[in-house]
N, C-alpha and C positions, 0 to 999 in steps of 0.2 A: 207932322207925321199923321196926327187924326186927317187928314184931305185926303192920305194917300189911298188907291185901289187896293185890292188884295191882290197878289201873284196868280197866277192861270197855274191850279193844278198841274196843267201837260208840261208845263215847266219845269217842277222838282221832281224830282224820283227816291224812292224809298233809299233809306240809308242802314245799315247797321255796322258803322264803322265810326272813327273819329272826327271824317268829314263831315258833320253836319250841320246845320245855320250859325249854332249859339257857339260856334270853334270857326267860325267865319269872320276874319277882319270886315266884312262888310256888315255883320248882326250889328242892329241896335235894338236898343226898349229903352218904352217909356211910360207913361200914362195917359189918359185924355180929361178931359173937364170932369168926367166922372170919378175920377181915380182908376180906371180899368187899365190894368197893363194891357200896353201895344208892344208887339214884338215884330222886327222891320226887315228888309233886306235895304241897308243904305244905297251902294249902288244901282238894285235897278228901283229907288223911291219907289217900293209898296209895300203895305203890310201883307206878314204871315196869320194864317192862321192857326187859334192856338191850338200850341201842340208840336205844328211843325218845324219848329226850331230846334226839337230835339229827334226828330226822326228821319228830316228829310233834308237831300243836299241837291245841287247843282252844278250847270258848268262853270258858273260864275265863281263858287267858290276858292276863298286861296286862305293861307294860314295865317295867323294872329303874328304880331310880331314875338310874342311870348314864346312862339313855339319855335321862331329862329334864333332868339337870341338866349332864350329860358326866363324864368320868374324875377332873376336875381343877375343881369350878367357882369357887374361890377364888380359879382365874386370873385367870378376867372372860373 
């Protein structure tokens, strides 16, 4: 993940809803040789930058599976 590019701003668009990176089955984080968290969009392999993960979404975006099936769905 430390190789990857950053995302092209013209990319994402401001968000103020629940759509956005870190509520995206494709978010990940990580770390690099530094210990600095990197925060990613899996799908198109690049990093965000920080920040963006909690403000901004795309067309890329889709839901967690958490959020189809819930936290717990064993419960019923």
């Amino acid at each position: 993940m430390e190789e990857w590019s950053y995302v092209d701003e013209r990319e994402l668009s401001n968000c103020r809803c629940s759509s956005v990176c870190v509520a995206c089955q494709h978010f990940r984080h990580g770390v690099d040789q530094h210990c600095r968290t990197l925060v990613a969009c899996n799908i198109r392999q690049q990093l965000l930058q920080q920040g963006q993960h909690l403000t901004k979404t795309c067309k890329l975006w889709a839901p967690t599976w958490q959020s189809t099936a819930g936290w717990a769905p064993e419960m019923g």
